[in-house]
N, C-alpha and C positions, 0 to 999 in steps of 0.2 A: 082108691086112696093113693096107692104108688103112683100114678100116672098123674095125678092131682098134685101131687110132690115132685115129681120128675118135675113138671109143667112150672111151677112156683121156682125151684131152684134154676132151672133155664134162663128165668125173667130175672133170679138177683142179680146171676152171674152175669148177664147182660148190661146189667144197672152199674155194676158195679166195673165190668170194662169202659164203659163209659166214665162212672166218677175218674178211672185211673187216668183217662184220654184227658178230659179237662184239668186232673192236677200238673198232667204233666203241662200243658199250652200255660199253663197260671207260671208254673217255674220257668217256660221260657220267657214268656212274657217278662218276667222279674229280672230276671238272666239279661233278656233285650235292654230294659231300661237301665240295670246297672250300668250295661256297656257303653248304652249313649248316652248316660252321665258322666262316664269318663271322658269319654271322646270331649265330648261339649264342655269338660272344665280343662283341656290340654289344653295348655296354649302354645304352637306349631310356631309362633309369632312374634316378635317384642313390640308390634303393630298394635294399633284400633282395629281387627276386626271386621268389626261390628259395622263400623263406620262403614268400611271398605267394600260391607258386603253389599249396606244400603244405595251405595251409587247408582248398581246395577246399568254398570259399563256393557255396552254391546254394539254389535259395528255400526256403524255410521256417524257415531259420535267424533267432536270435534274436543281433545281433553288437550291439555296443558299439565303436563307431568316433573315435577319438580324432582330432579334427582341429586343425591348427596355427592360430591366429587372432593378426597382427600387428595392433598396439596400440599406438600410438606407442613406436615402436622396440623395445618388448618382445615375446616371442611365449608366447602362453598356451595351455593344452592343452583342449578343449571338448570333450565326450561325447555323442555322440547315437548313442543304444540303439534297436532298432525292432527288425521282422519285415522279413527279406527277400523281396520280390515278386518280384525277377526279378535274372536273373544271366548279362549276353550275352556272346556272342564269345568265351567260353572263358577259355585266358589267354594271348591274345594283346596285343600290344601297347595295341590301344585296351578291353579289357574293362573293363566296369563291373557294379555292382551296384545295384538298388533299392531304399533300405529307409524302410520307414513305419511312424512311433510315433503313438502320441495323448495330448496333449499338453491337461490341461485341459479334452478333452469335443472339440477339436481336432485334426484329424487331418492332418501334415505330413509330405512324402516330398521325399526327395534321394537324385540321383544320384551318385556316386562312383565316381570311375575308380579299378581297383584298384590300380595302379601309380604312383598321384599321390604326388609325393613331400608333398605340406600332409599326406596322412595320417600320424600320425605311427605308429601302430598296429593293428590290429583285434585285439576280441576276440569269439572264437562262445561265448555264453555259453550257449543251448540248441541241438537238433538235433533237427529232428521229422518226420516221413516225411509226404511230399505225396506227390498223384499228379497235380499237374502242376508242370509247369514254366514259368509264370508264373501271379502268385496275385491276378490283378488285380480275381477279381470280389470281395477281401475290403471293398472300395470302398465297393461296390453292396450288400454285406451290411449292412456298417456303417450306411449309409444309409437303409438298410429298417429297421432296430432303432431307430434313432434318430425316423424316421415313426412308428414306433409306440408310442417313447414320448412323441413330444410330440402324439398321440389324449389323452392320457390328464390334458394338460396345461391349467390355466385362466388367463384371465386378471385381473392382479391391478393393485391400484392402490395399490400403501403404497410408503412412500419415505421418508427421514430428510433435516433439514432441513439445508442445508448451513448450514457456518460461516458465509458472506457474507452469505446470507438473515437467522438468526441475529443477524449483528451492525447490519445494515441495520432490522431489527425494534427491535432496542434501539436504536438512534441516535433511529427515530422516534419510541418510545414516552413515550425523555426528550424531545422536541420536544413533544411533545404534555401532556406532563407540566407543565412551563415554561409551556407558552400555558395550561393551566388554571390554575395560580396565579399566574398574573401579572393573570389576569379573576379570580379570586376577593380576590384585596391591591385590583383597581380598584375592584370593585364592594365589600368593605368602606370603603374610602376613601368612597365616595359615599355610603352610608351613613353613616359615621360625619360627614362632612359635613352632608347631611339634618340629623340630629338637632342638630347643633351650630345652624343655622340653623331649627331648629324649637326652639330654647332660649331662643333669643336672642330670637324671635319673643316667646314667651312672656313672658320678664323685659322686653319693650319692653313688653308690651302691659298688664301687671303694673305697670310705673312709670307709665307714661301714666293709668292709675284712679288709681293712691294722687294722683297731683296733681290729678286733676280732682277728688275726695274732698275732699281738704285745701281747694277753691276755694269746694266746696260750705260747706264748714265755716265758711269763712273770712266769707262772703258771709250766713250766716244770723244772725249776730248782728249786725251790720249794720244789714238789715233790722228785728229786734223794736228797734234804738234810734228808727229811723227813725217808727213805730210811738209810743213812748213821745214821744218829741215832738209 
């Protein structure tokens, strides 16, 4: 009978570690779900969400991202369209996305948290199948394409003259204009001087004969009276 009792109480106390094992998984269980009802009614966001999570943005996509830009005191809506390189952390609270456009032969990339309220929208305007999951060596492609076009490329020297150049040209040109006819009016002046003093030379030198003529004149009759006496 002891050993038939030993035997019997062995198996409650067995039964009965057990029930404590499954009350306690039932309290965590409970314990679990309270916490992911918390979690799940926090809102981390003044965002949709919901919305944001259904896109299910991932690299290779082609989005259009509308972001908010405050502007003294107005807010305007700005678009930057690219290819998505990378897409972390799922959609957890901190996830973000890569995306890089080229821009004028220019190649520019920004991060954006998917949850940020400045976003005011996304849209995936393409969907194209990668096989990885970050597209970073498009970089280093781009890169190499760009090496190899500018092999291809020379060097040149032509250029259009600016406005100020332009107008600095003509300011001196009339400078230079002025100092020549201001020396061609002096040196006609000098000229026309010369001659007037090469006139006067003449009609001096012109009067001075006719009186010394007229002396000669004057003086030879004179002499034949002088003569006749």
């Amino acid at each position: 009978m002891y050993a038939i009792a030993i035997f019997y109480f062995e198996r409650l106390s067995y039964y009965l570690v057990i029930i404590r094992f499954l009350i306690y998984l039932l309290q965590n269980q409970v314990i679990y779900d309270k916490v992911w009802l918390m979690k799940s009614e926090i809102q981390f966001s003044p965002v949709n969400i919901e919305d944001r999570k259904k896109l299910g943005i991932r690299a290779g996509d082609t989005v259009r991202v509308w972001v908010k830009i405050q502007e003294k005191g107005k807010t305007r809506l700005q678009a930057f369209e690219g290819l998505v390189l990378a897409h972390k952390h799922g959609n957890e609270s901190g996830a973000s996305f890569t995306v890089r456009k080229v821009a004028s032969g220019v190649g520019t990339e920004r991060i954006f948290p998917l949850f940020s309220p400045a976003i005011d929208k996304i849209e995936i305007i393409k969907r194209s199948r990668v096989r990885r999951s970050k597209l970073y060596f498009i970089r280093e492609k781009v890169a190499r394409q760009i090496r190899r076009q500018m092999r291809k490329m020379k060097m040149m020297d032509l250029a259009t003259k600016s406005d100020m150049e332009e107008a600095d040209i003509k300011v001196k040109k009339e400078e230079q204009d002025k100092i020549n006819a201001d020396k061609a009016e002096q040196e006609i002046k000098e000229k026309t001087e010369e001659t007037e003093s090469k006139e006067e030379a003449k009609t001096a030198s012109t009067e001075g004969s006719g009186v010394a003529k007229e002396d000669i004149k004057t003086e030879e009759p004179n002499s034949e009276a002088e003569e006749t006496k």
